[in-house]
C-alpha positions as CSV (number, residue, x, y, z in Angstrom):
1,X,-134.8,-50.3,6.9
2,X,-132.4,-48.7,9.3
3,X,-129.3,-48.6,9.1
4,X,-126.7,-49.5,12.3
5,X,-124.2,-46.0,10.7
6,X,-126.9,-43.2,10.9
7,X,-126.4,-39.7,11.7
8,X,-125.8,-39.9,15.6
9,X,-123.6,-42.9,15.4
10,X,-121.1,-40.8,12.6
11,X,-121.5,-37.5,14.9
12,X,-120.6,-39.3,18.3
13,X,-117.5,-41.4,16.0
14,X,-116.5,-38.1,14.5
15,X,-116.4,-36.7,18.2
16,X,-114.3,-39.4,19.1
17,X,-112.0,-39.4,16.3
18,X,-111.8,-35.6,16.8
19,X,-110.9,-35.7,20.5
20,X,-108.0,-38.8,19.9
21,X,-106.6,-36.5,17.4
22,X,-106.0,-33.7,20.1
23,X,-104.8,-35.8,22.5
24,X,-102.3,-37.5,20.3
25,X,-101.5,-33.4,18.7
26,X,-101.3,-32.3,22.6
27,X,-99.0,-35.2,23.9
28,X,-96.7,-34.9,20.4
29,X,-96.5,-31.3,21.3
30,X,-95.3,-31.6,24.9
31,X,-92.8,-34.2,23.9
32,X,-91.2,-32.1,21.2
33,X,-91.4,-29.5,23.8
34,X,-89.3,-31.1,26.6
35,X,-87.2,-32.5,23.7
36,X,-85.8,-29.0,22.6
37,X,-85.4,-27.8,26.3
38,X,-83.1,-30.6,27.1
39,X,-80.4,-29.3,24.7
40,X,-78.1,-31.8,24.2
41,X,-74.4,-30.7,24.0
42,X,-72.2,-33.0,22.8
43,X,-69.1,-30.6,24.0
44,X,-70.1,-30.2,27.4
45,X,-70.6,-34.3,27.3
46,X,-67.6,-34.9,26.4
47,X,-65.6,-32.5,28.9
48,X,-67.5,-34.2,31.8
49,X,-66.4,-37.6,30.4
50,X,-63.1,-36.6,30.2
51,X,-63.2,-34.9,34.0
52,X,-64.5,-38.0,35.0
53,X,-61.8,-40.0,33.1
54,X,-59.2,-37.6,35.0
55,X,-60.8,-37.9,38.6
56,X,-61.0,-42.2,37.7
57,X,-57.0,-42.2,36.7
58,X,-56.3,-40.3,39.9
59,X,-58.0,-42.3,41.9
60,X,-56.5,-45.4,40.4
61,X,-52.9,-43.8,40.8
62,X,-53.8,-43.1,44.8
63,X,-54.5,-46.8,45.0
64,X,-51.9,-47.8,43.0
65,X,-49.5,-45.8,45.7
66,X,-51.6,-47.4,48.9
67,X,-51.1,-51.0,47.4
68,X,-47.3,-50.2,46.8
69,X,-46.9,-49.1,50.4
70,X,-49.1,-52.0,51.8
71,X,-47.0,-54.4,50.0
72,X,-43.6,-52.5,51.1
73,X,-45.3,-53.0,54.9
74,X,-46.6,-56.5,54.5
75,X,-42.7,-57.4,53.0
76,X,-41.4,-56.1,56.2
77,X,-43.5,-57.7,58.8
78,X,-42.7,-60.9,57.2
79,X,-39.5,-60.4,57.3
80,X,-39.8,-59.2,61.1
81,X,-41.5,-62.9,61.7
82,X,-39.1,-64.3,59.8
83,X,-36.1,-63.2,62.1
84,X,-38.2,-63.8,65.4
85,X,-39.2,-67.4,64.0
86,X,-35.2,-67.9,63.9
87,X,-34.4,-66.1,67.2
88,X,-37.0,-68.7,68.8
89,X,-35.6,-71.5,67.4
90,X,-32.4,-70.8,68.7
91,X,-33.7,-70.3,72.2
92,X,-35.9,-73.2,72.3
93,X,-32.3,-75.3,71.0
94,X,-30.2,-73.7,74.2
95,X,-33.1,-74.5,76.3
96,X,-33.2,-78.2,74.9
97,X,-29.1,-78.0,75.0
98,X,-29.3,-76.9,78.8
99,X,-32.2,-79.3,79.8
100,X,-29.9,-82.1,78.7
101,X,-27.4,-80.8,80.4
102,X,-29.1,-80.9,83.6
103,X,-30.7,-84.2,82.7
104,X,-27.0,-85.6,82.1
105,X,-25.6,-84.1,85.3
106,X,-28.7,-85.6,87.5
């Protein structure tokens, strides 16, 4: 009787098991590789966080300053309107004041 596990099926299934095993041992090894070039450093982390937090606080200050300014501006103008909305109403009165004057007098 023979058997389906003989002596070429356990040497092509060692084969395989052998060749999965340095895959798996090559890919582990570059991975731990690249791991422990990377260097991680926590210090030099947190010092560009905190240059970033610096350049973002300056930045928000600038805007700050531009939005002041703007608003300074924009409270002008509308006072500018305001006193040209009042200078034409008083001319557009005199001109309806004279008109009826001359309506009157005709």
């Amino acid at each position: 009787m023979s058997s389906w596990w003989n002596k070429t099926s356990a040497s092509n299934f060692t084969r395989g098991l052998t060749s999965i095993t340095g895959q798996l041992s090559s890919n582990l090894k570059d991975i731990l590789t690249e791991a422990s070039e990377e260097n991680y450093d926590p210090t030099a982390e947190l010092t560009r966080a905190r240059q970033q937090i610096e350049d973002l606080d300056l930045r928000k200050q600038a805007l700050m300053e531009e939005c002041t300014s703007l608003k300074k501006q924009c409270d002008e103008v509308t006072m500018q309107k305001q006193a040209v909305e009042i200078k034409s109403d008083m001319l557009l009165a005199e001109s309806r004041r004279v008109l009826e004057e001359k309506d009157v007098s005709l």
